[in-house]
HTML snippet that shows the backbone in 3Dmol.js (N, CA, C, O; Angstrom):
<script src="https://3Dmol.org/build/3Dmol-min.js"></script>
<div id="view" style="width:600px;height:400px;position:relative"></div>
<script>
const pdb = `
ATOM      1  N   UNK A   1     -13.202  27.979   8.084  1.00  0.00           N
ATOM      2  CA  UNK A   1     -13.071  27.263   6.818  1.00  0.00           C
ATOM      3  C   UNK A   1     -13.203  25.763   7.064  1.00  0.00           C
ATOM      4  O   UNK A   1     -13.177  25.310   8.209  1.00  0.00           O
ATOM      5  N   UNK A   2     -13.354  24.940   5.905  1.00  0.00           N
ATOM      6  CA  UNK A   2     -13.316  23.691   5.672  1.00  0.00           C
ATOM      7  C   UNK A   2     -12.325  23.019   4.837  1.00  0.00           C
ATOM      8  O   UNK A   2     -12.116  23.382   3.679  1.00  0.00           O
ATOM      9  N   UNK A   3     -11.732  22.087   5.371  1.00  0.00           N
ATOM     10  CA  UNK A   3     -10.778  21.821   4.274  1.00  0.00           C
ATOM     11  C   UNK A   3     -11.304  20.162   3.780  1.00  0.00           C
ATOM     12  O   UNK A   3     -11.454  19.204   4.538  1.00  0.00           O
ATOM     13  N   UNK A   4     -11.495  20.190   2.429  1.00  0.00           N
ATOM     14  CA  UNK A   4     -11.570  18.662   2.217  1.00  0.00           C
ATOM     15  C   UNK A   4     -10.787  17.760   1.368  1.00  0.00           C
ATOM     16  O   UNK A   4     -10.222  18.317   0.427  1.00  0.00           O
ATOM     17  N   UNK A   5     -10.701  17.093   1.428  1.00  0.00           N
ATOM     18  CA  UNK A   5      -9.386  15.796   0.755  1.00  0.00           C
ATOM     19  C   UNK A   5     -10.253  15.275  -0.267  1.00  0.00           C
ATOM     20  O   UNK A   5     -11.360  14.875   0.092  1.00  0.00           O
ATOM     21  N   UNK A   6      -9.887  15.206  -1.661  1.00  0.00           N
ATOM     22  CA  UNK A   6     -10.626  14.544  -2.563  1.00  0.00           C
ATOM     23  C   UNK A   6      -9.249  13.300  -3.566  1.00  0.00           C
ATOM     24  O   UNK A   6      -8.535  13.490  -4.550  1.00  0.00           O
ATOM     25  N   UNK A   7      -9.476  12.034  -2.582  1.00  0.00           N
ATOM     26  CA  UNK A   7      -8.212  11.288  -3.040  1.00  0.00           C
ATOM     27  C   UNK A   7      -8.454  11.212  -4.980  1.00  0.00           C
ATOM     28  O   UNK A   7      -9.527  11.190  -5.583  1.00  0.00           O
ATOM     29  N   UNK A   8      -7.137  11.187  -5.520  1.00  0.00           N
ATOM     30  CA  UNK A   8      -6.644  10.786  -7.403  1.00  0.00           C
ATOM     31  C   UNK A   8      -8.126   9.685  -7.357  1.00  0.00           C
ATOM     32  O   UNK A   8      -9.230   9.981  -7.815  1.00  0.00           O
ATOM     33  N   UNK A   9      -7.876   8.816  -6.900  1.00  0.00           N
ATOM     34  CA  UNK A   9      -8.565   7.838  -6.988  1.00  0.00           C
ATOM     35  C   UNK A   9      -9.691   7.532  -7.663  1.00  0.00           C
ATOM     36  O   UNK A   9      -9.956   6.827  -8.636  1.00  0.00           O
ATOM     37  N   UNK A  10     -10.538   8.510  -6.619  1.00  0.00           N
ATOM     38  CA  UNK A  10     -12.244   8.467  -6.471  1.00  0.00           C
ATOM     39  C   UNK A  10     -12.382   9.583  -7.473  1.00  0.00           C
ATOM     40  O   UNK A  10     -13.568   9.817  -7.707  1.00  0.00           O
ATOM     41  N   UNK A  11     -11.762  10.145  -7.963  1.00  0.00           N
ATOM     42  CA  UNK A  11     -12.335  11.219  -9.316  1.00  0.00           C
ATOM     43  C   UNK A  11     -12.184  10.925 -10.679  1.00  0.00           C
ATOM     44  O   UNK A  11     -11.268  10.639 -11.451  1.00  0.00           O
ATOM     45  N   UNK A  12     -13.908  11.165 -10.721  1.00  0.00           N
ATOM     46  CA  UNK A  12     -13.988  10.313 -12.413  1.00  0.00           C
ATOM     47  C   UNK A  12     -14.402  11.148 -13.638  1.00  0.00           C
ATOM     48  O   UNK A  12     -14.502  10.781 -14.809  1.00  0.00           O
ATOM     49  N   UNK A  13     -14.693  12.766 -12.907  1.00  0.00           N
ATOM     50  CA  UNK A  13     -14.774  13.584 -14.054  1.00  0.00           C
ATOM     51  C   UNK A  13     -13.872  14.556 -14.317  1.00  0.00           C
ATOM     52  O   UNK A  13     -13.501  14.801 -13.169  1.00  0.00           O
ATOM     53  N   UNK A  14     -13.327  15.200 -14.937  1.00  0.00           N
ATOM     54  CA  UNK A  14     -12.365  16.199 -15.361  1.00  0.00           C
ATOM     55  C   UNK A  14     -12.884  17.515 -16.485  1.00  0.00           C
ATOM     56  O   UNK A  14     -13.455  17.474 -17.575  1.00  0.00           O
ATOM     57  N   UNK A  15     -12.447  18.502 -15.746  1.00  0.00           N
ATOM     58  CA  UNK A  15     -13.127  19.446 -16.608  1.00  0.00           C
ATOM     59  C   UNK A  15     -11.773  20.556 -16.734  1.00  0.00           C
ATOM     60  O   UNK A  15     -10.609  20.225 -16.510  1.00  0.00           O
ATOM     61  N   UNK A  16     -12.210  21.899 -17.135  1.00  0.00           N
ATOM     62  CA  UNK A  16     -11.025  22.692 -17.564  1.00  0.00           C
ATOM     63  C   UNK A  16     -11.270  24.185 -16.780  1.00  0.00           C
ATOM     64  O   UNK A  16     -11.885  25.051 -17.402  1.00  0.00           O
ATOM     65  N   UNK A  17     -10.935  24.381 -15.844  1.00  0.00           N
ATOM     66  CA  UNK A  17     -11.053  25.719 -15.784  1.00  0.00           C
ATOM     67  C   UNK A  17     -10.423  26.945 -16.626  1.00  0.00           C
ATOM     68  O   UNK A  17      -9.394  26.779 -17.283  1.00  0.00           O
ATOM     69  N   UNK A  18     -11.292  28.544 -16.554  1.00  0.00           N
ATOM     70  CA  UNK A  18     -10.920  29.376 -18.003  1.00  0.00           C
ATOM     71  C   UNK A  18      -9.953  29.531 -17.802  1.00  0.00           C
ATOM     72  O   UNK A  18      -9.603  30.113 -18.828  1.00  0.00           O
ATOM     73  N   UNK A  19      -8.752  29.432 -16.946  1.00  0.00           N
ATOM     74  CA  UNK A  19      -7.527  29.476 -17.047  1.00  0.00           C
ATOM     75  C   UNK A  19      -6.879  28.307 -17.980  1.00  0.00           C
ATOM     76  O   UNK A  19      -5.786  28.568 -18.483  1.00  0.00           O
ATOM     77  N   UNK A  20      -7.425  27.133 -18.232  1.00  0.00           N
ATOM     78  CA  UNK A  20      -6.835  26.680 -19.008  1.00  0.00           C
ATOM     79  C   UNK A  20      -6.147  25.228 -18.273  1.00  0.00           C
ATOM     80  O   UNK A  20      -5.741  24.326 -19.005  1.00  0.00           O
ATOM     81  N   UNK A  21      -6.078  25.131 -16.963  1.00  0.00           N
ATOM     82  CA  UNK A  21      -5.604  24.142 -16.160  1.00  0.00           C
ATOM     83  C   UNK A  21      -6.662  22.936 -15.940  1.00  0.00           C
ATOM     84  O   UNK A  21      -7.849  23.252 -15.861  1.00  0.00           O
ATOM     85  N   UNK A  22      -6.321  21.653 -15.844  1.00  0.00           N
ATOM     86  CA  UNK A  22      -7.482  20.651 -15.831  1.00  0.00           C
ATOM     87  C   UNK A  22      -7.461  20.259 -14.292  1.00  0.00           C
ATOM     88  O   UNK A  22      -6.516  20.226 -13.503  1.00  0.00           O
ATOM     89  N   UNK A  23      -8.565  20.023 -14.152  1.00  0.00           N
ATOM     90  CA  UNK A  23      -8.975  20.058 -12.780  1.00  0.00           C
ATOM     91  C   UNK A  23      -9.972  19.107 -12.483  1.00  0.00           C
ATOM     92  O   UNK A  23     -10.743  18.747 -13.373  1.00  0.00           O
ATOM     93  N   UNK A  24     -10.056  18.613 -11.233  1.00  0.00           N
ATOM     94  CA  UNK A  24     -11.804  17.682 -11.303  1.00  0.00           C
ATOM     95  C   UNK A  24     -12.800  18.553 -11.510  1.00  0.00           C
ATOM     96  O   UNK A  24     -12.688  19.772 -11.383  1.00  0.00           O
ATOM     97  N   UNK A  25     -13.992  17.848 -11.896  1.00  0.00           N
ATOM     98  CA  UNK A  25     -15.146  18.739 -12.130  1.00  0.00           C
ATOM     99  C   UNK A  25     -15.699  18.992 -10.498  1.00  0.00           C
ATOM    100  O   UNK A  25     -16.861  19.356 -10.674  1.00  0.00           O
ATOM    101  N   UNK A  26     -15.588  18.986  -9.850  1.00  0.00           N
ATOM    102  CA  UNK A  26     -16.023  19.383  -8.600  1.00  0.00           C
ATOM    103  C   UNK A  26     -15.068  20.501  -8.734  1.00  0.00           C
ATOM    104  O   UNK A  26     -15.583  21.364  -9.444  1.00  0.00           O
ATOM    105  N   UNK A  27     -14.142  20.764  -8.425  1.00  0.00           N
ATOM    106  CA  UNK A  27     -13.476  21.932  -8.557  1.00  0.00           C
ATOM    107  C   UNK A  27     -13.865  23.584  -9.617  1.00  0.00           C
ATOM    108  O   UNK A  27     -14.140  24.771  -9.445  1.00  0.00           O
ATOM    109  N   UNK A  28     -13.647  22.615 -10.678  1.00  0.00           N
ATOM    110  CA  UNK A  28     -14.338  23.524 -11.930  1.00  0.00           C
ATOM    111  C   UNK A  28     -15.524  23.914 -11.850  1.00  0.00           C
ATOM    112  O   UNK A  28     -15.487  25.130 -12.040  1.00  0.00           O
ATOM    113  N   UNK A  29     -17.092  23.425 -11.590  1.00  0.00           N
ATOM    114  CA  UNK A  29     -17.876  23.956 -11.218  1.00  0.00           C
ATOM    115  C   UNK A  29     -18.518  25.087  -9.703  1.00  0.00           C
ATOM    116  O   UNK A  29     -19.315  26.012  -9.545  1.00  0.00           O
ATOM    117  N   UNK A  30     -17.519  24.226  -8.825  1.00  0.00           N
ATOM    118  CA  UNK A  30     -17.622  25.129  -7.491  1.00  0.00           C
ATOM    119  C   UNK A  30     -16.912  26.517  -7.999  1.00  0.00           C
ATOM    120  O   UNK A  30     -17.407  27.595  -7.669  1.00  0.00           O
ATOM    121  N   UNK A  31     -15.584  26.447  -8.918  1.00  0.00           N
ATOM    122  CA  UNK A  31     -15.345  27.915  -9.239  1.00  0.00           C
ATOM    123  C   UNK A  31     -16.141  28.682  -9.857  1.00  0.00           C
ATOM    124  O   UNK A  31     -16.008  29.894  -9.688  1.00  0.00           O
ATOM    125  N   UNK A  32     -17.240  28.150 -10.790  1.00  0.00           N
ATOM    126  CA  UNK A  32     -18.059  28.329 -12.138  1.00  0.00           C
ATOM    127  C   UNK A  32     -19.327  29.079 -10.974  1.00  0.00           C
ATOM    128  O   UNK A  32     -19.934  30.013 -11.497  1.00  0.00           O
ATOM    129  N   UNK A  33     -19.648  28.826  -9.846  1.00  0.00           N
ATOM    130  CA  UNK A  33     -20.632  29.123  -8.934  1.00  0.00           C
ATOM    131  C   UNK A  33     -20.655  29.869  -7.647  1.00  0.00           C
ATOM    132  O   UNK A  33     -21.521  30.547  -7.094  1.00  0.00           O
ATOM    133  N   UNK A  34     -19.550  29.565  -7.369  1.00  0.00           N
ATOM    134  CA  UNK A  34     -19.340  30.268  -5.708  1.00  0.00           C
ATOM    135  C   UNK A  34     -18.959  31.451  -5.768  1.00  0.00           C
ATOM    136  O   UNK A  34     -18.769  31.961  -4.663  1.00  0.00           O
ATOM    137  N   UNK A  35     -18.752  32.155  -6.732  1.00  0.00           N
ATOM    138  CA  UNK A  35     -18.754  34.021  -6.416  1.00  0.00           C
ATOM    139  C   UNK A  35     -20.347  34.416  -6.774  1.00  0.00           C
ATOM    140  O   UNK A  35     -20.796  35.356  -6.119  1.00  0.00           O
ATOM    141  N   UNK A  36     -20.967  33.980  -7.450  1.00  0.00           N
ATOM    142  CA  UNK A  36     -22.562  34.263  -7.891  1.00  0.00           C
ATOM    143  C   UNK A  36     -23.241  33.780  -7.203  1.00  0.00           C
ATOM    144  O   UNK A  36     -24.115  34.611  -6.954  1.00  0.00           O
ATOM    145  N   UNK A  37     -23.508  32.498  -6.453  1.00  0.00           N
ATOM    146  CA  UNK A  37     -24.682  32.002  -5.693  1.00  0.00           C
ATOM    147  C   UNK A  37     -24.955  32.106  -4.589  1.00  0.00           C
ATOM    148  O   UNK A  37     -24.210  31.433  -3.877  1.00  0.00           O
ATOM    149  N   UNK A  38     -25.648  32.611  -4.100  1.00  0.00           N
ATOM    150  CA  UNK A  38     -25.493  32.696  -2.109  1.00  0.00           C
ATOM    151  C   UNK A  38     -25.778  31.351  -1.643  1.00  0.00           C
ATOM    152  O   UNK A  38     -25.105  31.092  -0.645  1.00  0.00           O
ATOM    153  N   UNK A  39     -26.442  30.521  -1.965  1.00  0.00           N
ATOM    154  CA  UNK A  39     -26.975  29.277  -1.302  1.00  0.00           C
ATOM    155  C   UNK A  39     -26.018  28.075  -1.836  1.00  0.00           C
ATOM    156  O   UNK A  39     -26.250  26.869  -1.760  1.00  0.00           O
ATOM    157  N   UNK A  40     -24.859  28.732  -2.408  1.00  0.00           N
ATOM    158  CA  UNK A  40     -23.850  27.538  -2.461  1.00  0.00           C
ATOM    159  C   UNK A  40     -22.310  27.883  -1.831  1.00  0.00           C
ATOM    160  O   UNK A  40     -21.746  28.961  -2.015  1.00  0.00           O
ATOM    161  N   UNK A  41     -21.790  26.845  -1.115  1.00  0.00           N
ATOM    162  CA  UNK A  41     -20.395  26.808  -0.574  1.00  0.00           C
ATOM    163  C   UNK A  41     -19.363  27.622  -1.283  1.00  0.00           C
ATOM    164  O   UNK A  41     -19.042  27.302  -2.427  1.00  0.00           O
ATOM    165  N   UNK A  42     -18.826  28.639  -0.697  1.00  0.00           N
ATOM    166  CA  UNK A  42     -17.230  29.412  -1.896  1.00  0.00           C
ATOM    167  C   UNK A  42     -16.441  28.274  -0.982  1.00  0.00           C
ATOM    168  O   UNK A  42     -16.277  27.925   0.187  1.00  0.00           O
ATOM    169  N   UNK A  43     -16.086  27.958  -2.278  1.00  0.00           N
ATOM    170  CA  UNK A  43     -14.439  27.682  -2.774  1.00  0.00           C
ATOM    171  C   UNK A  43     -13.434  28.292  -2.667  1.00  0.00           C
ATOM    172  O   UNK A  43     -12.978  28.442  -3.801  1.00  0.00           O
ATOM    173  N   UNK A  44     -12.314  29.101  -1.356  1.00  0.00           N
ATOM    174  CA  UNK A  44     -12.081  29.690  -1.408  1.00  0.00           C
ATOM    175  C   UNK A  44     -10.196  29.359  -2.124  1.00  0.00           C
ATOM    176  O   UNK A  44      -9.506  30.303  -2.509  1.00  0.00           O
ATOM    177  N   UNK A  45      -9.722  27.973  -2.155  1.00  0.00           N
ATOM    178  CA  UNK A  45      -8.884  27.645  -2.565  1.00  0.00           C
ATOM    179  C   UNK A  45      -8.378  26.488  -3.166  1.00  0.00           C
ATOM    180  O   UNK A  45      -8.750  25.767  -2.240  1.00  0.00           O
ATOM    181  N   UNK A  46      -8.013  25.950  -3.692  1.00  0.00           N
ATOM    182  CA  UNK A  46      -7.871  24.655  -3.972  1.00  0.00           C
ATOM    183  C   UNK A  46      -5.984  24.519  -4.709  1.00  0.00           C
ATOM    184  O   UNK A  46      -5.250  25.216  -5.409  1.00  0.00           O
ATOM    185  N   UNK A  47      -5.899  22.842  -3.822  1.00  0.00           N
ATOM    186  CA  UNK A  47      -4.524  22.878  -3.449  1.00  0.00           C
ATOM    187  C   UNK A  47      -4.104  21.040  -4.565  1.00  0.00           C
ATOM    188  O   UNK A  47      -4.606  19.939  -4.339  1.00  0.00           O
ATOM    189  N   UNK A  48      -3.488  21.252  -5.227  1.00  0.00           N
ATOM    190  CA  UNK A  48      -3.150  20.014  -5.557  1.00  0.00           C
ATOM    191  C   UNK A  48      -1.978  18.789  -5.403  1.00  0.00           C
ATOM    192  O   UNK A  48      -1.235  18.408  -6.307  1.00  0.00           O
ATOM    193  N   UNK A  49      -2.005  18.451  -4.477  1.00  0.00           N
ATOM    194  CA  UNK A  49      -0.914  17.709  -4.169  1.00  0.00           C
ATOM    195  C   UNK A  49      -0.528  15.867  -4.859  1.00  0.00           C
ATOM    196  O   UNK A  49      -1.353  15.345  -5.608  1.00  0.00           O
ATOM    197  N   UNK A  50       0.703  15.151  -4.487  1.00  0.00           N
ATOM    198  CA  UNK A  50       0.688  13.781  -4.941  1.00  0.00           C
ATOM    199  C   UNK A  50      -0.774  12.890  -5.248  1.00  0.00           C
ATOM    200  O   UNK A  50      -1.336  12.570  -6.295  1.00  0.00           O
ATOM    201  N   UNK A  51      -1.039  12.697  -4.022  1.00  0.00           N
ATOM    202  CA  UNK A  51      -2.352  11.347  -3.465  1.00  0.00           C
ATOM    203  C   UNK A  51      -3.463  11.761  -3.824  1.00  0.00           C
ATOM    204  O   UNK A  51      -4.230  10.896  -4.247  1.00  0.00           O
ATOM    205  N   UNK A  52      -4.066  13.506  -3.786  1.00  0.00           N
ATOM    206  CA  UNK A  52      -5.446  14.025  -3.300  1.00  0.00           C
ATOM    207  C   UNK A  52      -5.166  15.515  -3.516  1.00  0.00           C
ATOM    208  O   UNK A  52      -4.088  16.072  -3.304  1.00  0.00           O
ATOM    209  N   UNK A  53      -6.668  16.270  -4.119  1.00  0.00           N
ATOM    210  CA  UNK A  53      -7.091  17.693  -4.199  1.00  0.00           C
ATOM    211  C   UNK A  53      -7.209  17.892  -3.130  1.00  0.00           C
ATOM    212  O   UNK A  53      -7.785  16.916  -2.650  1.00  0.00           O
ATOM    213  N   UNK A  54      -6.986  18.679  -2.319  1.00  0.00           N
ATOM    214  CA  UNK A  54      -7.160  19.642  -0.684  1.00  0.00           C
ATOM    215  C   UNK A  54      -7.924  20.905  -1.640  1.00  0.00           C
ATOM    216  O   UNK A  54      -7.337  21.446  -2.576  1.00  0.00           O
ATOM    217  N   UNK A  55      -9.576  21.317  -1.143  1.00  0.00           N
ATOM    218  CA  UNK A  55     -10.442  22.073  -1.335  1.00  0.00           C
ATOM    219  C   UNK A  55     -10.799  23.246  -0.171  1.00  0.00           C
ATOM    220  O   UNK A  55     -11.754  23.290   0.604  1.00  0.00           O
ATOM    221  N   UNK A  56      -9.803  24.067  -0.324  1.00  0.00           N
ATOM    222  CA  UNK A  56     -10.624  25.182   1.091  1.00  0.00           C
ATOM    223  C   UNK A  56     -11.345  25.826   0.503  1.00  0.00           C
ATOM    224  O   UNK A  56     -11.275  26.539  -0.498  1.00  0.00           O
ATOM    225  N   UNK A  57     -12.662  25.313   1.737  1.00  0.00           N
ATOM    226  CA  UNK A  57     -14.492  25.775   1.393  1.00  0.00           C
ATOM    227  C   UNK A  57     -14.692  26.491   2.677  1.00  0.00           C
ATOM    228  O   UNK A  57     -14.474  26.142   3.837  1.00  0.00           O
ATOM    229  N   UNK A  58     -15.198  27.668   2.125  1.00  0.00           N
ATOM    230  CA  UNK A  58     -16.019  28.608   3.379  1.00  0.00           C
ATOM    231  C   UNK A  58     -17.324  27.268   4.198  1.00  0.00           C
ATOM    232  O   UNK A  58     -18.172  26.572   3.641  1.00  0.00           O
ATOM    233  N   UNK A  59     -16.944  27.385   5.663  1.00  0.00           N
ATOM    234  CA  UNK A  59     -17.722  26.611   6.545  1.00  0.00           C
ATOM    235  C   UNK A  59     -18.796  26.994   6.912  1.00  0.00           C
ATOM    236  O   UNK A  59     -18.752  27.915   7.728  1.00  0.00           O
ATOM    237  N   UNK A  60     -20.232  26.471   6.484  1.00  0.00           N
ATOM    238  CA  UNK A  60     -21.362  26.554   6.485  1.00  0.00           C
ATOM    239  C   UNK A  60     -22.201  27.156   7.509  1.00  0.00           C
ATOM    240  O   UNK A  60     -23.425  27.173   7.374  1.00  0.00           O
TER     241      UNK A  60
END
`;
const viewer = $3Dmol.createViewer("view");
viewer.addModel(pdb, "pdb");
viewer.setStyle({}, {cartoon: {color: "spectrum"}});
viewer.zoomTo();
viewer.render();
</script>
């Protein structure tokens, strides 16, 4: 796996996943894609803490 840090900061879009929870749009679309696409990264978790999103991505 991959884990990546996406600091509060640097995120400037926001979207909604169908659960209903708001999330960055990097998040929301990697869920919207990574069980259907083979040629894109799964998302296999995503963690939200104080500072920064923590994203565990299947490693390439």
């Amino acid at each position: 796996v991959a884990i990546k840090c996406v600091p509060r900061d640097r995120i400037r879009h926001w979207g909604e996943l169908p659960n209903g929870v708001r999330a960055p749009l990097e998040i929301v679309l990697l869920d919207k894609v990574s069980s259907g696409c083979a040629g894109v990264i799964q998302l296999l978790e995503w963690v939200e803490v104080p500072s920064c999103f923590l994203l565990v991505l299947e490693r390439p």
